[in-house]
Every structure is written in structure tokens, then in C-alpha cells.
C-alpha positions in Angstrom: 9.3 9.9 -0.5 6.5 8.0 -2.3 7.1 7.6 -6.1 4.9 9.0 -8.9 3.6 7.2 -12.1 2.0 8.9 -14.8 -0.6 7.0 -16.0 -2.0 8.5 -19.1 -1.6 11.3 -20.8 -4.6 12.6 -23.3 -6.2 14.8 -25.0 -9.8 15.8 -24.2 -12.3 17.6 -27.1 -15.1 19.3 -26.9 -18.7 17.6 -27.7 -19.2 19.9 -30.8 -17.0 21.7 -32.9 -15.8 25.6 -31.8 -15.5 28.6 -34.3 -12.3 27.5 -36.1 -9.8 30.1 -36.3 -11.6 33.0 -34.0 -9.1 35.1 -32.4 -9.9 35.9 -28.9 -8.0 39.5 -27.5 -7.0 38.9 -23.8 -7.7 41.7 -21.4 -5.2 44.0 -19.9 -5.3 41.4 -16.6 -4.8 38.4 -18.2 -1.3 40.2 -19.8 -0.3 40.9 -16.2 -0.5 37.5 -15.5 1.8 36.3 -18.2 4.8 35.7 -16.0 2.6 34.3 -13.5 0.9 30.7 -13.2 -1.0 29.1 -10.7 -0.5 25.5 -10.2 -3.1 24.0 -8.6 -3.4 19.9 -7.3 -6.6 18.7 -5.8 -6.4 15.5 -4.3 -9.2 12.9 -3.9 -10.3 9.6 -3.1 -11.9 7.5 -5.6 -13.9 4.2 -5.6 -13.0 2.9 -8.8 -10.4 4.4 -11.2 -12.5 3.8 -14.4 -15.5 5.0 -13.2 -14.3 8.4 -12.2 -12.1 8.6 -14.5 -14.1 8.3 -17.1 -16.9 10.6 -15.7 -14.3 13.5 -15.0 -13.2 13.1 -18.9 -16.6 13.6 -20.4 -17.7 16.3 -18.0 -14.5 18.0 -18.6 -15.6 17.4 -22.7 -18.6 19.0 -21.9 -17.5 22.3 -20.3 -15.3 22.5 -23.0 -18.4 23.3 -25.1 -19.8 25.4 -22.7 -16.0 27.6 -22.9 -14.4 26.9 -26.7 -11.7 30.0 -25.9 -10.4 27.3 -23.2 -9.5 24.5 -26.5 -7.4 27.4 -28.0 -3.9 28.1 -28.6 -1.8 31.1 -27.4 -0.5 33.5 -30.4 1.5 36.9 -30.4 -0.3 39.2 -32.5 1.7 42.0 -34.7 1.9 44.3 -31.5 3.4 42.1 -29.1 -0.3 40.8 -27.0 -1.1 37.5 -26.3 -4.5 36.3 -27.9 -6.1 32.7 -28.4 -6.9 30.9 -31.6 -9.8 28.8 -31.2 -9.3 25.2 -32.3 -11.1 22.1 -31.7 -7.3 20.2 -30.8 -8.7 19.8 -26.9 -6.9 20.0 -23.3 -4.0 18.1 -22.3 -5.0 15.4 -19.2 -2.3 14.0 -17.5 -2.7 10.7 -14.7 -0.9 10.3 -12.2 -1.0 7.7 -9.7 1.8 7.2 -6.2 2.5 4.1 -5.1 0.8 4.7 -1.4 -2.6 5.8 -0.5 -4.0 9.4 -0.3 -3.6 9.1 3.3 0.0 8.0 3.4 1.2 10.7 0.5 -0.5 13.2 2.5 1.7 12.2 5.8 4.8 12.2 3.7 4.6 14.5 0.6 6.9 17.6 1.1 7.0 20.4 -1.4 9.6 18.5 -3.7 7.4 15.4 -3.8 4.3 17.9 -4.7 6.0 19.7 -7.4 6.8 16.0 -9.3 3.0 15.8 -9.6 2.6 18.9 -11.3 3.7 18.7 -14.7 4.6 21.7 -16.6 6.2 22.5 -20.5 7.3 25.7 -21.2 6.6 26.0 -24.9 6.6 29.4 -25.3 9.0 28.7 -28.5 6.5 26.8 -30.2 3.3 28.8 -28.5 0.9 27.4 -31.7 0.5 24.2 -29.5 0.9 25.5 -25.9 -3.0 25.6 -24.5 -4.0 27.9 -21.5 -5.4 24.8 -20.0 -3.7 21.9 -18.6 -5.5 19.4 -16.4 -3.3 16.5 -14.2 
């Protein structure tokens, strides 16, 4: 069992400001999916940790202005459906770093050692700061 640091935790903005306020309707799919998530880690090697780092945050910033629904927040409208407020506040980056190499986590990472690298805040209470999008 290898331990996990996180790193950093940030917040990443577009390059230009969105359409403050717009309210984005989801579609009838995207309401089926509300008890369902998808969490998703990609490992990778990297040369330097600045260097990529740095590079994933500002083409991450960019996409962002290419997809402002993304920088929104979840809201319950009168009716009971999910919709997004656009917002320039950004996505939540987390890093997280193990104390072994990519090779040796990959050797002796089980489920439970997986899961510790996800992370995940249920904030449907307070669904004005919970965004769609979180990156680790």
C-alpha cells in the first residue's frame, strides 16, 4: 500500500470571461445521470513536474473558453431540474503525488488504494459551488 499526497489543490479559469449568469437547461439524459458519476484516473509519466504541470493548467484554461457551460454551477430550478449557471469561478484541480513510481503503484495499487486518489465532495447541500467538472 503506497501512500498518497495531495499536492495542490486549485482553481483553474477560463482565458476570457463567460456570459455571467446564463442558465443552461440539461437534457433529459444528463437528468438520468444524476445518481450516476463516472470517476475516471489516467495515469502518466512525466519528465518534469513543472513543465507538465504547468502546460496541462493553461490548456485546461483554454478549453475552458472553448466550453464556459463546464465553469458553471449546478442549480435546481422551480420544477425540480438540474441546470447550470454560468460563472467565471473556474474548475477544481487537485495533485496528487504517491510515494513510489508509476510502475511500482501500478504493481501494488488495489481498488482501495485507487479510490484514495480520487477525490470526491458531495455538496449537493450547498449545490451554488458544486461544479460539474472536477479534474485530479
Amino acid at each position: 500500500m503506497a501512500e498518497v499526497f495531495i499536492r495542490r489543490v486549485r482553481t483553474v479559469p477560463s482565458t476570457k470571461h463567460s456570459m455571467p449568469w446564463k442558465i443552461f437547461s440539461l437534457s433529459a439524459l444528463d437528468h438520468c445521470m444524476e445518481f450516476n458519476s463516472l470517476r475516471i484516473i489516467y495515469y502518466y509519466k512525466f519528465p518534469g513536474e513543472e513543465s507538465i504541470t504547468r502546460r496541462l493548467l493553461q490548456s485546461l484554461s483554454e478549453a475552458l473558453t472553448s466550453f464556459p457551460v463546464i465553469t458553471g454551477r449546478l442549480l435546481m430550478d422551480d420544477k425540480g431540474n438540474w441546470t447550470i449557471k454560468s460563472n467565471d469561478a473556474g474548475v477544481r484541480v487537485i495533485q496528487a503525488t504517491t510515494g513510489v513510481s508509476l510502475d511500482e503503484w501500478m504493481k501494488i495499487a488495489g481498488n482501495r488504494d485507487e479510490i484514495r486518489l480520487t477525490y470526491w465532495d458531495y455538496e449537493h447541500e450547498k449545490s451554488y459551488v458544486w461544479s460539474p467538472l472536477h479534474i485530479q
